[in-house]
C-alpha positions, -999 to +999 in steps of 0.1 A: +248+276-311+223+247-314+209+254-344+242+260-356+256+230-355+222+214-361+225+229-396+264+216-398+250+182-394+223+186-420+249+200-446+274+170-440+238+146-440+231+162-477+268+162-488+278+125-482+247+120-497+257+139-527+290+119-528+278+082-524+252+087-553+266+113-575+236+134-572+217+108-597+190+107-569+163+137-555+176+153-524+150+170-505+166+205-491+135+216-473+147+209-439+185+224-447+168+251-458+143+256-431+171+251-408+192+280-424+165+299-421+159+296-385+195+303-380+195+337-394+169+350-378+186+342-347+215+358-357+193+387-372+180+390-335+213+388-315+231+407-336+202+434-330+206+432-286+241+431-291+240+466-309+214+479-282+235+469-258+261+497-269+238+522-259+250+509-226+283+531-232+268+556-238+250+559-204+270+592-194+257+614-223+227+634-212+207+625-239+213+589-239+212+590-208+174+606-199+160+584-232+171+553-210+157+565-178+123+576-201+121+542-214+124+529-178+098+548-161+072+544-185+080+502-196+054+492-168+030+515-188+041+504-224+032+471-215-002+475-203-009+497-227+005+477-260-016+444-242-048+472-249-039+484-278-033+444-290-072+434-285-082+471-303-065+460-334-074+426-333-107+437-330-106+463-362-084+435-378-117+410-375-140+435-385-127+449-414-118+413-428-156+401-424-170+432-437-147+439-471-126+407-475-147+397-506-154+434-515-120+451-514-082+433-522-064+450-495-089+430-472-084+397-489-069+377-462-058+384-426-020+398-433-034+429-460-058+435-437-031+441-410-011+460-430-037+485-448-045+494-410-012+498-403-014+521-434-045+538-417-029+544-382+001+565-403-023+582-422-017+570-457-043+553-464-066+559-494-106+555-484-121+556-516-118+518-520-143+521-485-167+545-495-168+524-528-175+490-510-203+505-492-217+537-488-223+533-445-204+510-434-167+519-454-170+557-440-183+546-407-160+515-399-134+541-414-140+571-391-144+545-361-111+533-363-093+567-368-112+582-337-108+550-314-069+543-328-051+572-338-067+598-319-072+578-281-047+554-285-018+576-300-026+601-275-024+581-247+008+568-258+024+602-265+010+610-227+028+579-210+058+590-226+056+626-219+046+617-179+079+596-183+102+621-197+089+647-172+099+623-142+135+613-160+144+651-164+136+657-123+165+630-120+198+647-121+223+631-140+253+614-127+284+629-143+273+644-177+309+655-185+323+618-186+312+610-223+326+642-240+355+639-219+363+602-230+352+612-267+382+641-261+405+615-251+397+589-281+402+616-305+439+626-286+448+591-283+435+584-324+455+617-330+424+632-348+429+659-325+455+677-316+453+694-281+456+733-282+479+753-260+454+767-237+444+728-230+481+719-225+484+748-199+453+733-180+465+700-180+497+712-165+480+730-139+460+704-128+490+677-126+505+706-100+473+714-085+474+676-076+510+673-061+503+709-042+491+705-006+486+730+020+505+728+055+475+721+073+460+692+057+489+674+070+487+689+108+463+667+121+483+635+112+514+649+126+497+660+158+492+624+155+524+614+153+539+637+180+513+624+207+521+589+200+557+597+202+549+608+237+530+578+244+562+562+234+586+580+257+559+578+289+554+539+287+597+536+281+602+557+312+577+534+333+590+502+326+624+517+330+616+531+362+597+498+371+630+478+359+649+498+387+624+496+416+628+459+409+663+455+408+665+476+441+685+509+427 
């Protein structure tokens, strides 16, 4: 919201600036821009919480609902393990730039060095360019990296996750029911779908099921009532009887 209005101000700034000289002078939009800029990406990033947030609703599917408790167990992990797997690649990231950033272009400058190991980590990376750089160090720095980052550091990811899924699936779920039941409903209500007649029939039954009850549910209570009627009648008698002792009859 700050940054919103900040920008606001910054567009009427560069507007009455516009008007009191007819735009005969330079008008430096750097900052309007910059500030327009920041401002999306904010927006880019709520906008994306607010539509995880929905996944929220969905908490009573099964599926949804064991990737949450998955992603709960093993977030204590993640972390630790993503703070590793940080200083690995910045370590790769430093070596490869020093060794090829004057020999190969993808290793010209910090950010393609990045991304061709990004590219290596998915596989889809070509080594030739390696091998043609130099004839020890390209294949070895290459096969280093593939060893240390896609076969450790992938595995023990896929393993945290796999530990986590295996203690979300020993939780039962709540009510896995709820969400197909309220995605039934929707479509009723919407009228995408009409009930059939074996449905209706249920329906009814239930609402009868729910005004039926049996004889001795209710015993209890009225044993209940019929001793404190009693009660009633015992204490009256006393203070009648007490009532007559004291006027002498």
């Amino acid at each position: 919201i700050g940054v919103y209005f900040w920008r606001f101000q910054e567009a009427n700034r560069i507007g009455e600036l516009f008007e009191q000289t007819n735009g005969y002078v330079y008008i430096n939009l750097q900052l309007a821009i910059y500030v327009n800029d920041i401002l999306t990406f904010l927006l880019g990033f709520c906008l994306f919480f607010g539509l995880i947030r929905f996944v929220h609703l969905f908490r009573f599917n099964q599926r949804i609902s064991l990737f949450t408790r998955t992603l709960q167990f093993c977030a204590k992990e993640l972390v630790l393990f993503f703070m590793m797997f940080a200083i690995i690649y910045m370590s790769y990231l430093s070596l490869f730039y020093l060794l090829f950033a004057s020999k190969i272009s993808s290793c010209s400058n910090l950010l393609k060095t990045a991304q061709m190991l990004f590219e290596m980590t998915l596989m889809k990376f070509n080594a030739r360019e390696l091998i043609q750089a130099d004839a020890f160090l390209g294949p070895f720095c290459f096969a280093l990296f593939i060893f240390l980052v896609v076969f450790v550091c992938l595995s023990m990811f896929l393993s945290i996750i796999n530990d986590s899924f295996r203690q979300a699936k020993e939780i039962p779920v709540e009510n896995p029911f709820i969400m197909s039941f309220m995605i039934k409903k929707f479509l009723r209500w919407t009228g995408l779908k009409k009930p059939s007649e074996s449905e209706i029939q249920e329906e009814k039954d239930s609402r009868v099921r729910s005004q039926y009850f049996h004889p001795m549910d209710n015993f209890r209570d009225r044993i209940d009532q019929l001793l404190e009627a009693f009660d009633k009648i015992y204490v009256d008698q006393q203070a009648e009887l007490l009532r007559l002792k004291r006027a002498g009859v």
